[in-house]
C-alpha positions in Angstrom: 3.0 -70.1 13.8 5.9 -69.4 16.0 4.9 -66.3 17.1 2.1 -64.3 17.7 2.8 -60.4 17.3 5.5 -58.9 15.5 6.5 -55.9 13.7 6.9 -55.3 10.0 10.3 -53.5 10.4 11.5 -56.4 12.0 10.4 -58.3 8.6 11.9 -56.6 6.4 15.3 -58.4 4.8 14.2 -61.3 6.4 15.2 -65.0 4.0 11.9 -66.5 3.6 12.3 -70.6 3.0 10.2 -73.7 1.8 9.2 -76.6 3.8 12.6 -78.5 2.8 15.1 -75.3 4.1 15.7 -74.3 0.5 15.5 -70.3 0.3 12.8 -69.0 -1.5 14.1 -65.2 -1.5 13.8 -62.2 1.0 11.2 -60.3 2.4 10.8 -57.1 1.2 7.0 -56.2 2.5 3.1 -56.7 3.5 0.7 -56.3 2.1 -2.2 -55.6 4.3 -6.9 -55.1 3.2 -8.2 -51.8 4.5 -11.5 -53.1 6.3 -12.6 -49.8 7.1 -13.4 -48.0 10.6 -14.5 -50.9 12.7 -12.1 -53.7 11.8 -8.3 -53.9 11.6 -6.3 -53.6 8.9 -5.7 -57.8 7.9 -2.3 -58.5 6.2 -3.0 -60.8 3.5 0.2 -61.7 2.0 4.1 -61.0 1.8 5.9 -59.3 -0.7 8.7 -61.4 -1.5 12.0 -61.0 -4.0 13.1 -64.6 -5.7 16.2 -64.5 -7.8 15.9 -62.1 -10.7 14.8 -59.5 -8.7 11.2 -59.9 -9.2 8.8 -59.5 -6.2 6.0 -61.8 -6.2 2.8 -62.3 -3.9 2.9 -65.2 -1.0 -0.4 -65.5 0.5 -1.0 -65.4 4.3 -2.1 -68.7 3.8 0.9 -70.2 3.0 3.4 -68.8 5.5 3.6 -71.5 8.1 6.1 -69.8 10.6 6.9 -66.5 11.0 9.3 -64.7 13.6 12.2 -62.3 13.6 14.4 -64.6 12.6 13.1 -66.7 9.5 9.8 -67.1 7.3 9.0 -71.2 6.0 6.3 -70.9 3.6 4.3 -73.9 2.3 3.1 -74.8 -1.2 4.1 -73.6 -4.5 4.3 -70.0 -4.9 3.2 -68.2 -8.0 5.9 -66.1 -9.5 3.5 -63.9 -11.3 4.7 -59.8 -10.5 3.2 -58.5 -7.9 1.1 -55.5 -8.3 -1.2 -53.8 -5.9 -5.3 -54.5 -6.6 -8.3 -52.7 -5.2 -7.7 -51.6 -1.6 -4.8 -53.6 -0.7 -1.4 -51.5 0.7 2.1 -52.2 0.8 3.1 -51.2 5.3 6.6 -50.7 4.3 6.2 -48.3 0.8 2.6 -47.0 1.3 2.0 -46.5 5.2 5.9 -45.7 6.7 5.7 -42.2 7.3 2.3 -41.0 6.5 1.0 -38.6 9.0 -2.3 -39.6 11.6 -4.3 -37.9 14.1 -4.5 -39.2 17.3 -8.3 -39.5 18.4 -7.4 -37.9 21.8 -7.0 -34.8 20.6 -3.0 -34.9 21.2 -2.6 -34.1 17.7 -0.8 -35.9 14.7 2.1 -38.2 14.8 3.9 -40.1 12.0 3.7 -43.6 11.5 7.0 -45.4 11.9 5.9 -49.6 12.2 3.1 -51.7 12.6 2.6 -54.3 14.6 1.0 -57.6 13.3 -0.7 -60.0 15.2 -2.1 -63.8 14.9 -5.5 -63.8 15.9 -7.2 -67.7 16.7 -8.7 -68.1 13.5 -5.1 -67.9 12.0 -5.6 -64.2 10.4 -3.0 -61.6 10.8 -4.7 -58.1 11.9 -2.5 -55.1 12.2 -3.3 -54.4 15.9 -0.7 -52.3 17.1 1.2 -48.9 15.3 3.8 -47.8 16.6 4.0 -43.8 16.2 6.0 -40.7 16.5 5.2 -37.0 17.7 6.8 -35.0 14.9 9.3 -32.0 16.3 11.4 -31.2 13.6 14.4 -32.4 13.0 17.7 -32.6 14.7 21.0 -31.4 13.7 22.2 -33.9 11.8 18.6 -34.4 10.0 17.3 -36.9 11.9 13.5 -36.9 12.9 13.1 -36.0 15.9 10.1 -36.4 18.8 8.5 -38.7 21.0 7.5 -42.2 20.0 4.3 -43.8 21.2 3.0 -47.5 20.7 -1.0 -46.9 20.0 -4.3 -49.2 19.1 -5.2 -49.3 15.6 -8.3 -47.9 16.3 -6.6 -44.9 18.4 -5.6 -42.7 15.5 -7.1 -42.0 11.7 -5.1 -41.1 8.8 -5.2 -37.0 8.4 -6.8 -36.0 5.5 -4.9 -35.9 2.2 -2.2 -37.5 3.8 0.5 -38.9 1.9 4.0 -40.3 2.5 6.2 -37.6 4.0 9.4 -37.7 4.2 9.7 -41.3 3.6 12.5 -41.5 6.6 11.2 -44.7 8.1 11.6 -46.0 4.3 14.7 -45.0 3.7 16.5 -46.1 7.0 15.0 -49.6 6.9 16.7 -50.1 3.8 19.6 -48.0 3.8 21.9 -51.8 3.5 20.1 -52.3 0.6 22.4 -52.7 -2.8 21.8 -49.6 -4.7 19.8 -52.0 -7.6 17.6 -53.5 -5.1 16.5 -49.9 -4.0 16.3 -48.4 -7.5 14.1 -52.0 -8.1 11.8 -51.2 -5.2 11.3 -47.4 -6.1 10.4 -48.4 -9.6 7.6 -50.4 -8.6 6.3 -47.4 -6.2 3.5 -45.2 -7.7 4.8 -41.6 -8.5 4.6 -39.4 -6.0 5.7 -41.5 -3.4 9.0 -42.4 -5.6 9.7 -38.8 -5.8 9.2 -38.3 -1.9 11.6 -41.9 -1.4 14.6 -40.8 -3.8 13.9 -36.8 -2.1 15.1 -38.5 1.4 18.4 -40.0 -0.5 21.6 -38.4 0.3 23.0 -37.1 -3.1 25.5 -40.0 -3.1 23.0 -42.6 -2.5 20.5 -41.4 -5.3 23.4 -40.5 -8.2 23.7 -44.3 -7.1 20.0 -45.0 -7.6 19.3 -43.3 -10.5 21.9 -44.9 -12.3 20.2 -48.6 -12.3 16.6 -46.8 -13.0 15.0 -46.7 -16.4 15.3 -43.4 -18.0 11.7 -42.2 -17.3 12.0 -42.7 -14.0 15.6 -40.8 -13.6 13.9 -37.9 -15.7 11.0 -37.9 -13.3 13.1 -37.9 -10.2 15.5 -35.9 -11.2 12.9 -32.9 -12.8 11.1 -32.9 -9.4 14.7 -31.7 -7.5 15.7 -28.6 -7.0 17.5 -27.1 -9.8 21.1 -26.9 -7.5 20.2 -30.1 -5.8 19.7 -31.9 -9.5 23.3 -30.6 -10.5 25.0 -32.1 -7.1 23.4 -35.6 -7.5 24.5 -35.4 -11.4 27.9 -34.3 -10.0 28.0 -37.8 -8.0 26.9 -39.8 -10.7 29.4 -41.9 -13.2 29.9 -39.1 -16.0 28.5 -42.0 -18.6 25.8 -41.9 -16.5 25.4 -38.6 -16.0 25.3 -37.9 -19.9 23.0 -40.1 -20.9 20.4 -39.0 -18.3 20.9 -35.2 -19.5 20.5 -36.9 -23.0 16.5 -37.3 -22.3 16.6 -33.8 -21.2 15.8 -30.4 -23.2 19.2 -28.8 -24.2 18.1 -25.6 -21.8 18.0 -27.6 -19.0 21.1 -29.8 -19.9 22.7 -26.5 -20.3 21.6 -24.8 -16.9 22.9 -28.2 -15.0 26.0 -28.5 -16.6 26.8 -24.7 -15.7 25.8 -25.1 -12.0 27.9 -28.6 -11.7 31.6 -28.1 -10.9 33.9 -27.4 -13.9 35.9 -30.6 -13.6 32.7 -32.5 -13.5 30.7 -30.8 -16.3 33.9 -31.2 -18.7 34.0 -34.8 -18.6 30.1 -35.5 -19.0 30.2 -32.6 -21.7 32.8 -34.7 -23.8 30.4 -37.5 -23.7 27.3 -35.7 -25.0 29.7 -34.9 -27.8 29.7 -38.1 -29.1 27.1 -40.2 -31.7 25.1 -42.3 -29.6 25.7 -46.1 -29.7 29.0 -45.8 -30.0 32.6 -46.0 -27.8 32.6 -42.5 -26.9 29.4 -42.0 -25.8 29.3 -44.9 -23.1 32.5 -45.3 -22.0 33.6 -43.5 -18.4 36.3 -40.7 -19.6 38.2 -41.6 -16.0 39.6 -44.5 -16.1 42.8 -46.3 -14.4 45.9 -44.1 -15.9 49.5 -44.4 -14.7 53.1 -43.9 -16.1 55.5 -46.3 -17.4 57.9 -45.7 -14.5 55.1 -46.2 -11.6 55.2 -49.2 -9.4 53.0 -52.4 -8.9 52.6 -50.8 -5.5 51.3 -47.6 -6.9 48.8 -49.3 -8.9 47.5 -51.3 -6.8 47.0 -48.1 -4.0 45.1 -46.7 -6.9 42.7 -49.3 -7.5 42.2 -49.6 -4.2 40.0 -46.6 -3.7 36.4 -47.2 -3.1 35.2 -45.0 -5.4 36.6 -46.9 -8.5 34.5 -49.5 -9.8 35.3 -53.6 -9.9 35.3 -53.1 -13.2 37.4 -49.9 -14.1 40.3 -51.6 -11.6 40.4 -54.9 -13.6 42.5 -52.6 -15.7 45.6 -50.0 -15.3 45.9 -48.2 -18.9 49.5 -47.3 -18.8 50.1 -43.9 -21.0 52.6 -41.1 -22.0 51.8 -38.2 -20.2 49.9 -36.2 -19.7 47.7 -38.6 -17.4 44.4 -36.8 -17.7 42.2 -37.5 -21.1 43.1 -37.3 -23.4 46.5 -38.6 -22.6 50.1 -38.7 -24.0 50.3 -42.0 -26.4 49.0 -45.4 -25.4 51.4 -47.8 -24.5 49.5 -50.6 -23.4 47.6 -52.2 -20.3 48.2 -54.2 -17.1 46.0 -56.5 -16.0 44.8 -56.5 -12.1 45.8 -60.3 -12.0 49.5 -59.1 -13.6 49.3 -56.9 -10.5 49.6 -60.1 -7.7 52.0 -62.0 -9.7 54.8 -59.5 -9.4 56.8 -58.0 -6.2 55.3 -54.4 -5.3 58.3 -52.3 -6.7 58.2 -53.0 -10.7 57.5 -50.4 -13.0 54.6 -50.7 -15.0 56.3 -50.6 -18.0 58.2 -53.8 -17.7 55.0 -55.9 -17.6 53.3 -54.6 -20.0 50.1 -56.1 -22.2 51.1 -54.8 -25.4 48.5 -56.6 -27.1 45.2 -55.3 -25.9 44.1 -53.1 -28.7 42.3 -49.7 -27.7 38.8 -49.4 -29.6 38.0 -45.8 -31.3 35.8 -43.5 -30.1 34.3 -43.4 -32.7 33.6 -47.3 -33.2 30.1 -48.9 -32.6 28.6 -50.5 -29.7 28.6 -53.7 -31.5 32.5 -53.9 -32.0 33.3 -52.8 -28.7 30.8 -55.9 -26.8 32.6 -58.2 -29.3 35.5 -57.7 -28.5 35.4 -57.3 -24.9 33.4 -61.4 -25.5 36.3 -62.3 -27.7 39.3 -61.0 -25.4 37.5 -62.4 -22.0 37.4 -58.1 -21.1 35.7 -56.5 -18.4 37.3 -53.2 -19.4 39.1 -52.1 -22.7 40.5 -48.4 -23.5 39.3 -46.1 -26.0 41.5 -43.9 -28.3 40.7 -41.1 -30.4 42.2 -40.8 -33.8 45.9 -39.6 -32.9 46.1 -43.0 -30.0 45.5 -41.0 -27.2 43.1 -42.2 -24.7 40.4 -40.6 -24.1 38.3 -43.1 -21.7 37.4 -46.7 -21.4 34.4 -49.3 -22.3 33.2 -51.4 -18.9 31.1 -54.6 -19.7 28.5 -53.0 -17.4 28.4 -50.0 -19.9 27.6 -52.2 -22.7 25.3 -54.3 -21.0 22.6 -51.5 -20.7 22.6 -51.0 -24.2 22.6 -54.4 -25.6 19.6 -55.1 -23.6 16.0 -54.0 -24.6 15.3 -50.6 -23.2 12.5 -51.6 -20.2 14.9 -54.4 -19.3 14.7 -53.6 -15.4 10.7 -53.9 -15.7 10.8 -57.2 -17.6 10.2 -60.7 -16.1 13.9 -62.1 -16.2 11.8 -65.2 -18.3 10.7 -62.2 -20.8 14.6 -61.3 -21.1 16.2 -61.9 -24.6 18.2 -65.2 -24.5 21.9 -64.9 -25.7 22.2 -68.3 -27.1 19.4 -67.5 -29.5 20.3 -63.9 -30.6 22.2 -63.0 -33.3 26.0 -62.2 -34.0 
């Protein structure tokens, strides 16, 4: 081993490689044995995430360096889901943040990283924790008190404690893509998911929530307060948004839509409008819409905003006005690589797709995924019955419902495969 003490927070992210260099995946915990009073916590493996997303289980045994900079394993690994079995813990999801009383009688602290180290035999003992005095919180929200390193042995879990704030979580994987989160929080038990997404800022969870499996965004989102649940839905793509408050009672849909701002609530109540598995009900009523008369220029300052998806920029929907849904009559499209080929004053309306048909509203999934696979489309319009548009179809909003319904719990190998499914 190349080094002999380290800390888990310094692990986490980390690429973890074979033998050869080739990169196996990413760190994304440890997994340590509770031995009781009189012996160390030992770390017995890593949690690790291969391609696919799936976390699997390395053994101790088979990590043959391991420093701040790199993990090389040895051996073949088996990429088998990992799951949590008799006393064995998780530092990063299970420990961060859970509340201890120092034997001195100095009181309790929080628990904020743990420091691993290689004893002769070649074990890994959690020797060190590394500790902080609780005092509130500052003024921006961040935790706030004295930080101690301490012995193992020095301090005992409080009774009935359980994960806190999960603020030590949070920050060590606030550059995490929001999918990798929402993957990790899945695989949490409960109560500590709810206290994990409760430490999200309402940005970050709409974010979250929107690459969870329904059950858990109905979970999460039940255990908010009732204003708090409206802002997050507020932040959240109004697709999104409506078909979470579809797997909700209608009193409580009603309650939220009334307490999220009128803009917001119009566009998600449009959707709920609509049959499900079908245009209306998945597409995003906001997408790209300029005039004939604006300018290359224009269009692409529009698309440039963060807050617009890769997906909904691919395509400028170019309309009659009004410019709001639904809008003044179609006229056609312009395509984001249309956009670089011509100089930054031309009106939209000279270079025009007139050939991308709008799907109905009212037309099924099916038809729209085919011919967004036919056309080579990451994003077609949707018209109601007088050719007005009323939103448009992403491939990503498709995708969610051509897939089996526990798709984010599945083994990618478990997933359906395309070439083999039917037309």
């Amino acid at each position: 081993m190349s080094s002999s003490k380290i800390f888990v927070a310094r692990l986490l992210g980390l690429d973890v490689f074979d033998p050869l260099g080739d990169r196996l995946g990413r760190l994304r915990d440890v997994v340590v044995l509770d031995r009781g009073l009189r012996n160390a916590p030992l770390a017995i493996g890593l949690v690790i995430e291969v391609p696919g997303k799936k976390r699997v289980f390395v053994p101790m045994t088979r990590v043959t360096s391991m420093d701040s900079g790199q993990i090389i394993t040895t051996g073949l690994i088996n990429l088998r889901r990992f799951s949590r079995r008799g006393a064995e813990q998780t530092v990063a999801a299970d420990l961060f943040d859970r509340r201890m009383t120092l034997l001195d009688g100095e009181g309790e602290v929080v628990l904020e990283d743990a420091g691993l180290e290689q004893q002769r035999n070649g074990d890994w003992l959690m020797t060190e924790l590394y500790v902080r005095k609780d005092a509130g919180r500052s003024t921006f929200g961040r935790p706030r008190g004295e930080h101690r390193l301490i012995a193992w042995n020095e301090a005992r879990w409080t009774s009935g404690a359980e994960p806190q704030g999960a603020t030590s979580f949070v920050a060590h994987h606030e550059d995490l893509k929001p999918a990798d989160l929402a993957d990790m929080i899945h695989d949490m038990p409960a109560k500590r998911r709810v206290e994990v997404a409760s430490e999200l800022q309402d940005e970050r969870l709409a974010d979250v929530l929107q690459e969870l499996p329904d059950d858990d965004q109905v979970q999460i989102l039940s255990h908010l307060d009732i204003e708090r649940a409206a802002d997050v839905l507020e932040e959240m793509d109004p697709d999104d948004a409506a078909d979470l408050l579809h797997e909700l009672p209608d009193s409580q849909q009603e309650l939220l839509l009334e307490l999220m701002e009128p803009e917001d609530a119009d566009d998600v109540r449009r959707l709920l409008e609509y049959e499900e598995d079908t245009a209306g009900s998945v597409m995003t009523p906001v997408p790209v819409i300029m005039a004939p008369e604006d300018t290359v220029a224009e269009a692409m300052a529009t698309i440039r905003q963060q807050e617009i998806s890769a997906a909904r920029a691919s395509l400028v929907l170019v309309v009659r006005p009004p410019l709001e849904t639904p809008t003044g009559r179609y006229l056609g499209a312009v395509h984001f690589q249309q956009l670089l080929r011509y100089p930054p004053p031309e009106p939209l309306g000279n270079i025009l797709d007139k050939d991308l048909e709008p799907v109905s509203d009212l037309a099924p999934i099916a038809h729209v995924t085919r011919e967004l696979a036919t056309y080579n489309l990451t994003c077609i319009p949707v018209v109601n019955e007088q050719q007005r548009v009323v939103g448009a179809v992403t491939v990503d909003d498709v995708l969610d419902h051509i897939l089996p319904e526990d798709w984010r719990a599945m083994d990618p190998e478990d997933l359906p495969n395309p070439t083999t499914s039917t037309q």
